[in-house]
C-alpha positions in Angstrom: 11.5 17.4 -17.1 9.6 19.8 -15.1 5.9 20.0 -15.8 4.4 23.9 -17.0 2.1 24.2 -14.0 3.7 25.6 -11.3 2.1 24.2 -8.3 0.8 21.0 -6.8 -1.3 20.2 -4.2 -1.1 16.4 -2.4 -4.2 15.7 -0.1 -4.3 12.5 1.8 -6.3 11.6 5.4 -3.7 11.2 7.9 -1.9 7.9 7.0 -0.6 5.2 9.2 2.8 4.1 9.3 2.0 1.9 6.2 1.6 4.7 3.9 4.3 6.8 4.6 6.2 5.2 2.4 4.2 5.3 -0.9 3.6 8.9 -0.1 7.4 9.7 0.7 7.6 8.1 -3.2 4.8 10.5 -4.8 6.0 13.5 -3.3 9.7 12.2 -4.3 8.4 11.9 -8.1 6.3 15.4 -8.3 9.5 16.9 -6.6 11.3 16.4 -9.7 8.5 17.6 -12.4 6.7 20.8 -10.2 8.4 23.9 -9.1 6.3 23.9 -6.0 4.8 21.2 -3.9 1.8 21.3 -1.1 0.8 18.6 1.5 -2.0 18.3 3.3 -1.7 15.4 5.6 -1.8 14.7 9.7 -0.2 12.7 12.0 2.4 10.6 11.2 2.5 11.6 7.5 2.7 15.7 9.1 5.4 14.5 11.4 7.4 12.7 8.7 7.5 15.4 6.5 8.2 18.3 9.0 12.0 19.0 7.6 10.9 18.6 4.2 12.5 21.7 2.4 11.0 21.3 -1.1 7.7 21.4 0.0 5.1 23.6 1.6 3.3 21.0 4.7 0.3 22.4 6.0 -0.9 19.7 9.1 -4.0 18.5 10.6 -4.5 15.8 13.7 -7.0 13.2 13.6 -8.1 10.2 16.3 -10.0 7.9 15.7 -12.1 7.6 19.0 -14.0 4.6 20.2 -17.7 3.8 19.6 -19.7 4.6 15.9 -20.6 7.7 17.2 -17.2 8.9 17.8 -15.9 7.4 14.8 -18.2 9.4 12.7 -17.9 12.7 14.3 -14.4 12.5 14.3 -14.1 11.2 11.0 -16.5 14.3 9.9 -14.4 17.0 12.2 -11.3 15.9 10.3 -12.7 16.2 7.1 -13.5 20.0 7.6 -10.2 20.7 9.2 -8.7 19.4 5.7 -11.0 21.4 3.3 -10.2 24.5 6.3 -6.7 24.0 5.3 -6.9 23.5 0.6 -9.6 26.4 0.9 -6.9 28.6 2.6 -4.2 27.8 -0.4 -6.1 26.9 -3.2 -6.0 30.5 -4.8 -1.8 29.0 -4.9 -2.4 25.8 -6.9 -3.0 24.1 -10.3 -3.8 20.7 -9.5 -5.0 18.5 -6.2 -3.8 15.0 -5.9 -6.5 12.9 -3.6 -4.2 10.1 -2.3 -4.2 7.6 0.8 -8.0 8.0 1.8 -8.5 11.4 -0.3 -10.4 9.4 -2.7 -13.3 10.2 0.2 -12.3 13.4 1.1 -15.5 14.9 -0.5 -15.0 17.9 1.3 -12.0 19.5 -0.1 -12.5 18.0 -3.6 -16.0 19.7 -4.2 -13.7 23.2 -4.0 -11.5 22.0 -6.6 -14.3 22.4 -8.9 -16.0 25.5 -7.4 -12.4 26.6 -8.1 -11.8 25.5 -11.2 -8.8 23.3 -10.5 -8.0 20.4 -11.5 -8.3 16.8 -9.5 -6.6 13.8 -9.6 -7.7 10.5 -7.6 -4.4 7.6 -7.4 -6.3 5.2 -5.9 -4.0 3.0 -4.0 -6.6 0.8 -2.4 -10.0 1.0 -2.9 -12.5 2.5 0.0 -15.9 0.9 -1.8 -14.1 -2.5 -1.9 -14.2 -3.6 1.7 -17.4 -2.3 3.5 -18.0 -3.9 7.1 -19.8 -1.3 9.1 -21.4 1.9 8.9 -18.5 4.6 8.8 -17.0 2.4 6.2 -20.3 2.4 4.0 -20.2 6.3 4.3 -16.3 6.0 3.4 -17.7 3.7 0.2 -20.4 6.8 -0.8 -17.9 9.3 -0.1 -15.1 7.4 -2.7 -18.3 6.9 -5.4 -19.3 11.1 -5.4 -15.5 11.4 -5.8 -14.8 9.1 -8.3 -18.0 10.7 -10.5 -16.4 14.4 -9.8 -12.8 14.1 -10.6 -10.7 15.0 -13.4 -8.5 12.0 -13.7 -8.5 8.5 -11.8 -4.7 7.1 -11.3 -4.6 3.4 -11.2 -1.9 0.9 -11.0 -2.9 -1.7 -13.9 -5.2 -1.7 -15.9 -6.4 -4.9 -14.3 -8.1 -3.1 -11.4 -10.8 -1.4 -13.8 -12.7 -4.8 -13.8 -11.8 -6.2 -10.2 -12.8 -3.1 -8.6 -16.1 -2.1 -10.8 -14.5 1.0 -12.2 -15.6 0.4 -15.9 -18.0 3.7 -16.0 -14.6 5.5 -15.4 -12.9 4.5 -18.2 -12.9 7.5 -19.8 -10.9 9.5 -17.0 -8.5 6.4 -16.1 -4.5 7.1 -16.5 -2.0 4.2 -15.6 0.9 4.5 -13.5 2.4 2.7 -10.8 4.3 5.2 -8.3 6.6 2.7 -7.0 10.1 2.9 -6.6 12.8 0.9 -4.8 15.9 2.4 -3.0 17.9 0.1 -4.1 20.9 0.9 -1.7 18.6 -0.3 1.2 16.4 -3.2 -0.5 18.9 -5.5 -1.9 20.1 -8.6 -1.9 22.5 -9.3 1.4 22.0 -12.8 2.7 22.1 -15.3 -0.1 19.0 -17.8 -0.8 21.1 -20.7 -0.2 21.7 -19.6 3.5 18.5 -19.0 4.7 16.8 -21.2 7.1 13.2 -22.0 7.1 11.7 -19.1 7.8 8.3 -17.3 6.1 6.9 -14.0 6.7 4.1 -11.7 6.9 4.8 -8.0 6.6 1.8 -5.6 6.9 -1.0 -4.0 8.4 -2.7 -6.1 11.0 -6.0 -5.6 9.9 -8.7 -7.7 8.4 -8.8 -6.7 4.5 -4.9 -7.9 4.7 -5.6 -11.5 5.3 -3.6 -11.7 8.3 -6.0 -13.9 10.4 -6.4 -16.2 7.6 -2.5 -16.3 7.5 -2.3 -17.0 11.6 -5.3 -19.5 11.2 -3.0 -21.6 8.6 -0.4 -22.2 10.6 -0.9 -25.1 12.3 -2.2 -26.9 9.0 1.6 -25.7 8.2 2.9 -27.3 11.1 0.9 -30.8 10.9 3.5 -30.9 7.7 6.9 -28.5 8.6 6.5 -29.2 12.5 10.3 -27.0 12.2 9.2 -24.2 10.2 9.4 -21.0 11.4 7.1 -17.7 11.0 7.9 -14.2 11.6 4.8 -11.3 11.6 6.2 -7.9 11.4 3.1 -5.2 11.4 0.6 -3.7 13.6 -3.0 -2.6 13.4 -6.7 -3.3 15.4 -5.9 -6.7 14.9 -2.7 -7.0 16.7 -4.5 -8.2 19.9 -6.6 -11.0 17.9 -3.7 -12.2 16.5 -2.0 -12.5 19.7 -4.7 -14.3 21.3 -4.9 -16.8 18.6 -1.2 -17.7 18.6 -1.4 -17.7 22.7 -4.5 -20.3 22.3 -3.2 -22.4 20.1 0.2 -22.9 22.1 2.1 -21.3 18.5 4.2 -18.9 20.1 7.5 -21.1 20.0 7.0 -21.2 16.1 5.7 -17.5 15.7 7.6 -14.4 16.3 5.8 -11.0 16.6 8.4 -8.3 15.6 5.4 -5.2 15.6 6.2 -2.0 13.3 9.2 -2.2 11.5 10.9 0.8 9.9 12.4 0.9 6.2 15.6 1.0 7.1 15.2 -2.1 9.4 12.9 -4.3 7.1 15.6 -5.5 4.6 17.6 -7.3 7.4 14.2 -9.1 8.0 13.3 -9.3 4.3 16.7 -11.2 3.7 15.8 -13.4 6.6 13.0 -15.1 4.5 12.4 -17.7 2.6 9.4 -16.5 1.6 7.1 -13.5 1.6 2.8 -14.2 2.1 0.7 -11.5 1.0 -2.9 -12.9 1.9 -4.9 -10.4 1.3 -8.1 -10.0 0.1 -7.7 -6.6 -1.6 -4.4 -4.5 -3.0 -2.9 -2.3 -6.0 0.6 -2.7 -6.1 1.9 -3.5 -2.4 5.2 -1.8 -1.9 6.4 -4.7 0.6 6.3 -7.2 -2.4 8.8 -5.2 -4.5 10.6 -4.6 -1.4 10.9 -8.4 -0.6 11.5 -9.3 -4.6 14.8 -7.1 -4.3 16.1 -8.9 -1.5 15.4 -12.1 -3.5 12.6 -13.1 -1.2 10.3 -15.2 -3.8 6.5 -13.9 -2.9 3.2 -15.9 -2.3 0.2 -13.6 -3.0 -3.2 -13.9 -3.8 -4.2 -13.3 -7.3 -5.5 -9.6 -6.8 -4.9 -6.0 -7.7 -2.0 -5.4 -9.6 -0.2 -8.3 -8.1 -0.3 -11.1 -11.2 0.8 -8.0 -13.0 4.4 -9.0 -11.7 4.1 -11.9 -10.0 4.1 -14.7 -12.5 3.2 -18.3 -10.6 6.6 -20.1 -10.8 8.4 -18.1 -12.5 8.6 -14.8 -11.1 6.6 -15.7 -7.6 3.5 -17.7 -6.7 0.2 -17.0 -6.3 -3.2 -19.0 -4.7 -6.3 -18.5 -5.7 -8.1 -17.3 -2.4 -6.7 -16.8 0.7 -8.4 -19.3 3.0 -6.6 -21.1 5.7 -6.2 -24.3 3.7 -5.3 -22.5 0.4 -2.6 -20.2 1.9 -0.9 -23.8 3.6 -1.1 -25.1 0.6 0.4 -22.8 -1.2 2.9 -22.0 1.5 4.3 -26.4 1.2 4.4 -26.3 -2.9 6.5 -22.9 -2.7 8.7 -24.3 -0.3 8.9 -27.5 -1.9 9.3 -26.1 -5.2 12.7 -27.7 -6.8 14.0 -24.3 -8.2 12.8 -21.6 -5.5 16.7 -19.9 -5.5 16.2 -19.4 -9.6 12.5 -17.7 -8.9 14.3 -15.7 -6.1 16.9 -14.1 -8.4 14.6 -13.9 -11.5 11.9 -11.8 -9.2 14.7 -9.6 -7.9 16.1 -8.5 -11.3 12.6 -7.7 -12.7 12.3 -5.2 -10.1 15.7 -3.7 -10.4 15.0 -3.2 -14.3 11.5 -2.1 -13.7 11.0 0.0 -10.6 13.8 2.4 -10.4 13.4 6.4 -9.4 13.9 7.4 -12.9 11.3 5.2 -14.5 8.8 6.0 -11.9 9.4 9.7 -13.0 8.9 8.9 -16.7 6.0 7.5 -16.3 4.1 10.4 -14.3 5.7 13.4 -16.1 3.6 11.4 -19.5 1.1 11.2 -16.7 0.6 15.2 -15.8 1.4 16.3 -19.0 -2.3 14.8 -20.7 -4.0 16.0 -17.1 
């Protein structure tokens, strides 16, 4: 079903690796309901999408620096060179979609309304959410003037109203996940039964992920499954504290670093596993879980964003209450201990097969744009 307006316009702040999939979905679902598409993105995201024919790509660059200062000025330059680029289409556009970091892109959203258009935040993660030093509290008051002037808020469940203090917003909130599975590429290919004992992280290296509590439970892991095995495929600023740690604590015969994997390489590792840990301490819906689930990888996850929505502890996955060192062991020795693990493994992977196909992610956001 296309959608009456004619034209779209996807903003996001140059995404890592990590995001390009979740925006490859979005643009994938608004493909099929717009007659024209724009993204403004940088980086990675602009280089992705260079032979893109169905949409209109307009790209910026953006690094990071060293030092606060730089950070900040940087930060700020890249800002301008995205408002630079809406203000010099926005006479062409309907709607702007602030996604991946453009729920603090202040400076392009504040035309949408000198403009009349309309804006739409899909908040994927959530900027105010993890504040540690100063760029990141500016991030948090950027997201907060955002949040007050947009249109429409985009969540994943309706869960993250409460966890993430977004009750005063209730009134603009929509709900739909964006996720979708190619199921051609994330499926099922080594069975359960004929896996060794292997576990996983998959994910940004960085520290709202959880990953060095995940390293830091390892050798509680090992006092118990002195043969277990772990595999880390990711990267991020973390990458070298993570490496350090496994080097001092004489783990790297039990730990395997893989780095960045791509999506067409990730299932081969995904079917590898007997299990999937997602320790983090804030998400919405991670892609990687459903990803996992459809290769019948049973997931352990901490109980937060819209995670419990699918992971039921059990039955459908497990989850742990926090994510310290002690808890994520824990949990790691009752999930791999637990008497019917190859039953949660296929009952995960159907529920995303009947749940997170292309077509249903498309239902649910033509509904979506046609109340915005």
């Amino acid at each position: 079903m296309v959608i009456k307006r004619k034209s779209i316009c996807v903003i996001t702040f140059p995404p890592m690796k990590a995001g390009l999939t979740p925006l490859s979905n979005l643009i994938d679902i608004l493909t099929s309901s717009f007659k024209e598409i724009h993204l403004i993105t940088g980086n990675d995201g602009y280089n992705y999408f260079t032979n893109n024919k169905y949409i209109h790509l307009y790209g910026i660059f953006h690094s990071q620096g060293t030092g606060k200062i730089n950070r900040i000025k940087n930060y700020i330059f890249t800002q301008l060179k995205i408002a630079h680029a809406l203000l010099k289409i926005i006479g062409k556009i309907d709607v702007c979609i602030f996604f991946l970091g453009g729920e603090t892109l202040t400076l392009s959203l504040i035309p949408t309304k000198i403009f009349n258009k309309k804006s739409v935040i899909i908040l994927s993660g959530y900027s105010i959410k993890y504040e540690k030093d100063t760029l990141s509290k500016m991030v948090a008051k950027l997201c907060t003037i955002n949040l007050n002037l947009a249109d429409k808020i985009i969540l994943y469940s309706p869960r993250l109203i409460e966890e993430w203090n977004l009750k005063k917003y209730s009134h603009k909130i929509l709900i739909a996940p964006r996720h979708f599975l190619n199921f051609s590429n994330f499926k099922l290919n080594t069975e359960f039964t004929q896996r060794n004992d292997l576990i996983g992280y998959v994910g940004r290296l960085s520290e709202e992920k959880g990953i060095l509590n995940f390293v830091k439970s390892i050798p509680l892991l090992l006092k118990q499954k002195p043969f277990l095995n772990i595999l880390i495929i990711g990267d991020g600023d973390l990458k070298n504290n993570v490496k350090n740690y496994l080097s001092n604590n004489s783990l790297e015969n039990n730990v395997k670093l893989v780095g960045w994997s791509s999506n067409e390489d990730l299932p081969k590792y995904l079917n590898l596993l007997k299990l999937l840990v997602i320790p983090s301490y804030t998400e919405g819906l991670p892609n990687v879980m459903l990803e996992a689930m459809a290769c019948g990888t049973p997931v352990l996850a901490t109980k937060v964003g819209a995670i419990p929505d699918i992971i039921k502890d059990e039955e459908t996955g497990f989850l742990m209450e926090n994510n310290s060192p002690e808890c994520i062991a824990e949990n790691i020795i009752r999930a791999l201990e637990f008497p019917n693990l190859g039953n949660i493994a296929t009952k995960s992977e159907k529920l995303v097969e009947n749940n997170f196909t292309y077509e249903k992610a498309v239902e649910r956001y033509s509904i979506i744009f046609n109340k915005i």
